[in-house]
C-alpha positions as semicolon CSV with decimal commas, in nm:
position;residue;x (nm);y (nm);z (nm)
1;X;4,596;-4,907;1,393
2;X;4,428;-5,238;1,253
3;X;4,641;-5,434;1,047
4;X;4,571;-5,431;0,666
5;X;4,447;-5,714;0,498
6;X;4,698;-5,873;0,268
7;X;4,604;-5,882;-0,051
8;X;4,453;-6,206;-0,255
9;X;4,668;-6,294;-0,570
10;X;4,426;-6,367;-0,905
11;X;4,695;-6,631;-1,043
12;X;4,501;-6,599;-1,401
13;X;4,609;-6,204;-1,363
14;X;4,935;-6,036;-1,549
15;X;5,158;-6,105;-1,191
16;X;5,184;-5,731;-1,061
17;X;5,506;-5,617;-0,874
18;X;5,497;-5,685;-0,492
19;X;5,545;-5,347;-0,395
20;X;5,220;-5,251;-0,581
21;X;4,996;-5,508;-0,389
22;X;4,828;-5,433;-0,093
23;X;5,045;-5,555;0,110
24;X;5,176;-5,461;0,460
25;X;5,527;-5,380;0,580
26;X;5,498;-5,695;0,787
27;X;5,376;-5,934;0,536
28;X;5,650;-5,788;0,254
29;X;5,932;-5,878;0,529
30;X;5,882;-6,184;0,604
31;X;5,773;-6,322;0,206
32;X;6,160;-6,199;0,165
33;X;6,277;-6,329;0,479
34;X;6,135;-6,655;0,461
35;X;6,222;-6,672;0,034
36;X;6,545;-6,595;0,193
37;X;6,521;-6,928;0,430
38;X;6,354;-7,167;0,117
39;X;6,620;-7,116;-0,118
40;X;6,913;-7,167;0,096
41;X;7,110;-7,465;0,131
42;X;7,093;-7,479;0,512
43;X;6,931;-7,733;0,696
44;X;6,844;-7,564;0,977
45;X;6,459;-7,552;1,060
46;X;6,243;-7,283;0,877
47;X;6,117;-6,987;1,130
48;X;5,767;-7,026;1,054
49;X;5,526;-7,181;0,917
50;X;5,568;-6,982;0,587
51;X;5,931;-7,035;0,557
52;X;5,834;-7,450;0,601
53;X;5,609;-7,438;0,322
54;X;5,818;-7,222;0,051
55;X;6,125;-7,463;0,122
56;X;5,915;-7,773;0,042
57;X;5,848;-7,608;-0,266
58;X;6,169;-7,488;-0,379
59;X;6,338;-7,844;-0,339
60;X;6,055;-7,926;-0,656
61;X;6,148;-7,616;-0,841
62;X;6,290;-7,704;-1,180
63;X;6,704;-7,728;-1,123
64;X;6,760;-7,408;-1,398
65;X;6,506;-7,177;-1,219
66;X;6,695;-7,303;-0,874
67;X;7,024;-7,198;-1,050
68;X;6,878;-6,833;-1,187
69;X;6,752;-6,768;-0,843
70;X;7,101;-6,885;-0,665
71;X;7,279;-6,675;-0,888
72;X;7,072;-6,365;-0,838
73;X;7,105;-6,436;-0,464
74;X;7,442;-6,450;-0,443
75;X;7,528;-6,146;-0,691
76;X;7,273;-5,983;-0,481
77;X;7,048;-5,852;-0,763
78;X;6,750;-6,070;-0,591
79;X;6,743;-5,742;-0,307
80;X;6,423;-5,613;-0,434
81;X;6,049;-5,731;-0,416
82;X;5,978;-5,650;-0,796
83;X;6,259;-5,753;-1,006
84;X;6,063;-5,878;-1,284
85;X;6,325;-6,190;-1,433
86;X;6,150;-6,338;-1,116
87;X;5,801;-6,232;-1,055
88;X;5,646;-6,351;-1,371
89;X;5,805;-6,702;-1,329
90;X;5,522;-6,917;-1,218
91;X;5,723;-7,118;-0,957
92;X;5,761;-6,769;-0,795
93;X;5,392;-6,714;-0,777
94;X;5,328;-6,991;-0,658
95;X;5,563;-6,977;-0,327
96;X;5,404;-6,584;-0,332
97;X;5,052;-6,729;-0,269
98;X;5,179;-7,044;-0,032
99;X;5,340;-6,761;0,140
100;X;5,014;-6,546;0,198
101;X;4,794;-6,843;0,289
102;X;5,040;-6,894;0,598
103;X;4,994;-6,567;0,683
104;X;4,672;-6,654;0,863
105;X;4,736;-6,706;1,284
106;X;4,461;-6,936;1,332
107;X;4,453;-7,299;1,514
108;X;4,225;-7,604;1,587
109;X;4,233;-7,782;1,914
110;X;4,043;-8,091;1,992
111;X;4,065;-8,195;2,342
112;X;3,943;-8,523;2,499
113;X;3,958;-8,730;2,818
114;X;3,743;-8,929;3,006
115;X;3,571;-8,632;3,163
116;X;3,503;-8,419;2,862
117;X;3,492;-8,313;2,492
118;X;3,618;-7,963;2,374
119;X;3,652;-7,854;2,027
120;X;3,807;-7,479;1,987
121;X;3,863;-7,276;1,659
122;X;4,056;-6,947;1,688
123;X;4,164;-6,677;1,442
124;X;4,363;-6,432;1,615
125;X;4,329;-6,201;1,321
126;X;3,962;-6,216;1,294
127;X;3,654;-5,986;1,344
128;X;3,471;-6,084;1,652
129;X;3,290;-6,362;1,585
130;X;3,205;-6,585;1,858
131;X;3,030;-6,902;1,985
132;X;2,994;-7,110;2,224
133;X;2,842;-7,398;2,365
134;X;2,944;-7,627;2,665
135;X;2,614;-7,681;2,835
136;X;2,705;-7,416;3,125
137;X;2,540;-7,101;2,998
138;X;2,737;-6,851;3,171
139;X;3,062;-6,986;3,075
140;X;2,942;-6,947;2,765
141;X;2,866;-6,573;2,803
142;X;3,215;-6,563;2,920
143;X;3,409;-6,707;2,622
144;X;3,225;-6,505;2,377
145;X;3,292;-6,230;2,589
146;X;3,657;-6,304;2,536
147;X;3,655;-6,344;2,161
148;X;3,430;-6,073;2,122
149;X;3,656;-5,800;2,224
150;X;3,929;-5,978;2,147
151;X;3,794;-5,963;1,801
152;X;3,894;-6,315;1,767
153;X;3,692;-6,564;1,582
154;X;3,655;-6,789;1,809
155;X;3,409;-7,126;1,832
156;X;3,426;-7,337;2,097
157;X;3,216;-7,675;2,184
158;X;3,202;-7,886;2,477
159;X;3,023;-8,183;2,653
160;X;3,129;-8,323;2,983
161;X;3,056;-8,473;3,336
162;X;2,824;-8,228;3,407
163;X;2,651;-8,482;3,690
164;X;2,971;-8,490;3,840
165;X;3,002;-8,110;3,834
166;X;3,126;-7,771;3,635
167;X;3,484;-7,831;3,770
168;X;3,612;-8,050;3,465
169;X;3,450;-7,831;3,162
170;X;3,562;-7,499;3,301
171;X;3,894;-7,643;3,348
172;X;3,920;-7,810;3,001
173;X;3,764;-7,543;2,801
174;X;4,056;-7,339;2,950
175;X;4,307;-7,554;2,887
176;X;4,203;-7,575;2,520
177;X;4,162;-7,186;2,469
178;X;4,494;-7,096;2,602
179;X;4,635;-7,448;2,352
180;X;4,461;-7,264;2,057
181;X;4,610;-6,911;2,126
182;X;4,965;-7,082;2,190
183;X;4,969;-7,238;1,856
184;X;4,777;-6,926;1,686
185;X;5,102;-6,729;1,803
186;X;5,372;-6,943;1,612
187;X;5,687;-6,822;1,731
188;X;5,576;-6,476;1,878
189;X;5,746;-6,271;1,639
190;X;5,660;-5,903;1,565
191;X;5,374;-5,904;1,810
192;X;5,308;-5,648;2,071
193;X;5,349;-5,852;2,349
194;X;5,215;-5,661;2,668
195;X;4,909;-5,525;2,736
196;X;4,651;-5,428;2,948
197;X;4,282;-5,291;2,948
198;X;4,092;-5,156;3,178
199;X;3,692;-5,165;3,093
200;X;3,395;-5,063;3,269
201;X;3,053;-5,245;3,350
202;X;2,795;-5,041;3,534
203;X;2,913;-4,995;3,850
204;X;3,231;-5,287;3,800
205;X;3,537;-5,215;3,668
206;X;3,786;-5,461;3,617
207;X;4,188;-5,479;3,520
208;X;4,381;-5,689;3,326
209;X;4,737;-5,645;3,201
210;X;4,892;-5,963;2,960
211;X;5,241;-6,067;2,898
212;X;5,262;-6,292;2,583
213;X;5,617;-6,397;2,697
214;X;5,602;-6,769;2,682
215;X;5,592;-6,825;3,055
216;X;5,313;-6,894;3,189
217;X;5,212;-6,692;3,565
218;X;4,843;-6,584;3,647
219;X;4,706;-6,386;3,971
220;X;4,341;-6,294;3,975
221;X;4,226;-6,099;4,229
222;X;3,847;-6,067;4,349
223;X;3,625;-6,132;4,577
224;X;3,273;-6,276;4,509
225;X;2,914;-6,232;4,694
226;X;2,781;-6,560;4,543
227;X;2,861;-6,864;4,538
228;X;2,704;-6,957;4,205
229;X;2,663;-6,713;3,892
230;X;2,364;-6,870;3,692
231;X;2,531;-7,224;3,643
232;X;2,882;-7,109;3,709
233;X;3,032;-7,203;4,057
234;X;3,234;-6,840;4,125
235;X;3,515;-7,008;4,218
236;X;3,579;-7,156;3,849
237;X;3,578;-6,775;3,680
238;X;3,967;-6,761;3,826
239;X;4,025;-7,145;3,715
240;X;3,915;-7,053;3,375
241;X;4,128;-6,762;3,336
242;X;4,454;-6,897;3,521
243;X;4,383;-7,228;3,285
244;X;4,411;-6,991;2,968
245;X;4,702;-6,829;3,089
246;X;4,894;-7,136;3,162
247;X;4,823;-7,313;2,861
248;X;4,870;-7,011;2,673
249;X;5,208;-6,947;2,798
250;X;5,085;-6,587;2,928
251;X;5,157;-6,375;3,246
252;X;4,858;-6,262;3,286
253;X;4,745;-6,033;3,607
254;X;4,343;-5,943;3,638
255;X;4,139;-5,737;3,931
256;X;3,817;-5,618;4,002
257;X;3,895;-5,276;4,126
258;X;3,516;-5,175;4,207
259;X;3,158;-5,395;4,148
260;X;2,862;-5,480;4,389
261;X;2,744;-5,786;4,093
262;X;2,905;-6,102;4,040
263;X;2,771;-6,131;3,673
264;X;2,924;-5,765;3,584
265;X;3,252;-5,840;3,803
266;X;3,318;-6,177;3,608
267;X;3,187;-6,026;3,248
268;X;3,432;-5,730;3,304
269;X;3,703;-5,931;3,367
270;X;3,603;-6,144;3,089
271;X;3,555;-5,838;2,809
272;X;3,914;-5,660;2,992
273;X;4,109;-5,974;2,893
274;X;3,987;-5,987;2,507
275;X;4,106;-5,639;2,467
276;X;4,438;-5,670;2,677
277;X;4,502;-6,034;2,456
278;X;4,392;-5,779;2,133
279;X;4,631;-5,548;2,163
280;X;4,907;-5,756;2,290
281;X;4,860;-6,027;1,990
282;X;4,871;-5,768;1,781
283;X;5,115;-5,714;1,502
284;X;5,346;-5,419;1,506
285;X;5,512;-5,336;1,194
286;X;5,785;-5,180;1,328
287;X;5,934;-5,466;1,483
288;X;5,963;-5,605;1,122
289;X;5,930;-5,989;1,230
290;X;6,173;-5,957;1,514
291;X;6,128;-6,106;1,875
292;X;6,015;-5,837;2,104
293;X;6,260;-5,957;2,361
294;X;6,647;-5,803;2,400
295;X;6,719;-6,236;2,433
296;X;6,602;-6,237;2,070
297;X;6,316;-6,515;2,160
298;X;6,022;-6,528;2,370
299;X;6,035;-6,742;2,647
């Protein structure tokens, strides 16, 4: 089941009781959770990126509304998501909406040596949408392959030695993908974690199964008839997945079970991992925020 849109706050509204937006379980857990972090006195880093911003705010809450708020904590009134002596107080909205523009698992990598230029934008939670352009045109097929049935937006950009040869953009294009899904995952909480998908191409077929667990492994197994596909050296299809996996801290195991065409073998692998990195990104709502690990952490 796709995962509901939260729901966008008009701040010149009336301010509506939580449990009548729209909502998710998820997204209602961790505003309390991370409320919960912002207004306590420990110094002990905030969870996410949500808890970071609601304690920067509360330390420039006025020191009466900081007092309310610690009282209702500690007489633990402040249990419950509409208890209106605190949703109509501005300061509250405001950490409400800081909250639920952190909600968004996206990241920006820029990557640059001496060999090449990549530029990659990734929403995890987006619809599809994706681009590329790194001057290999089969690579690029590949990529939006990835974010296509990932149904990631995804963008990605790159310029490099290609007079030397494809070696250096495959490998860096990799490198940044699997930096902007690392990032895009925070802390791995309440996600899915494993995966796999197995998808279909003509006559190919092609596994892949996906551990988001924060430790990076990767085994590919094919075998190619070419030595080239288009622009793409065969060889560099397995670089460019094991690069993702590494820098995306993913176990991630992929196979062409059956396939007489390089193009279909390396687009099914291509399409199986956006759908195996879908469903394993995903949020479940069940978990409630927690690690989906008995050690309590990923990694």
């Amino acid at each position: 089941m796709a995962r509901r849109p939260v729901a966008r706050i008009d701040m010149n509204q009336p301010v509506a009781p939580l449990r009548n937006l729209e909502m998710d379980s998820y997204a209602l857990y961790h505003f309390r959770n991370a409320y919960a972090y912002a207004t306590s006195d420990s110094r002990k880093p905030a969870p996410n990126p949500a808890g970071q911003t609601l304690r920067w705010l509360w330390w420039r809450l006025d020191k009466h509304v900081k007092a309310e708020v610690r009282e209702a904590i500690r007489s633990g009134k402040f249990i419950r998501e509409d208890d209106p002596r605190f949703i109509s107080l501005p300061s509250f909205r405001a950490l409400r909406r800081d909250y639920i523009a952190a909600q968004n698992r996206a990241s920006v990598v820029a990557r640059e040596t001496r060999e090449t230029r990549v530029d990659v934008t990734l929403n995890l939670d987006g619809s599809g949408q994706s681009f590329a352009k790194t001057g290999i045109g089969f690579l690029d097929h590949l990529v939006e392959q990835i974010g296509k049935h990932g149904l990631f937006d995804l963008r990605v950009t790159a310029t490099g030695d290609l007079h030397v040869d494809e070696h250096h953009t495959v490998e860096d294009v990799g490198i940044a993908i699997g930096q902007a899904i690392d990032r895009a995952l925070g802390d791995r909480r309440g996600i899915v974690r494993m995966a796999d998908a197995l998808v279909p191409l003509d006559e190919a077929l092609a596994s892949v199964a996906v551990d988001v667990s924060g430790r990076p492994h990767c085994k590919v197994d094919v075998t190619w008839t070419l030595d080239r596909i288009g622009e793409l050296p065969s060889s560099l299809v397995e670089h460019l997945l094991c690069s993702i996996a590494t820098e995306g801290k993913l176990t991630l195991h992929a196979r062409v079970l059956a396939g007489g065409n390089d193009h279909h073998r390396a687009e099914a692998l291509c399409k199986a991992l956006g759908r195996a990195l879908s469903a394993a990104t995903r949020i479940e709502p069940r978990l409630h925020g927690e690690s989906p690990s008995t050690k309590g952490r990923i990694g």
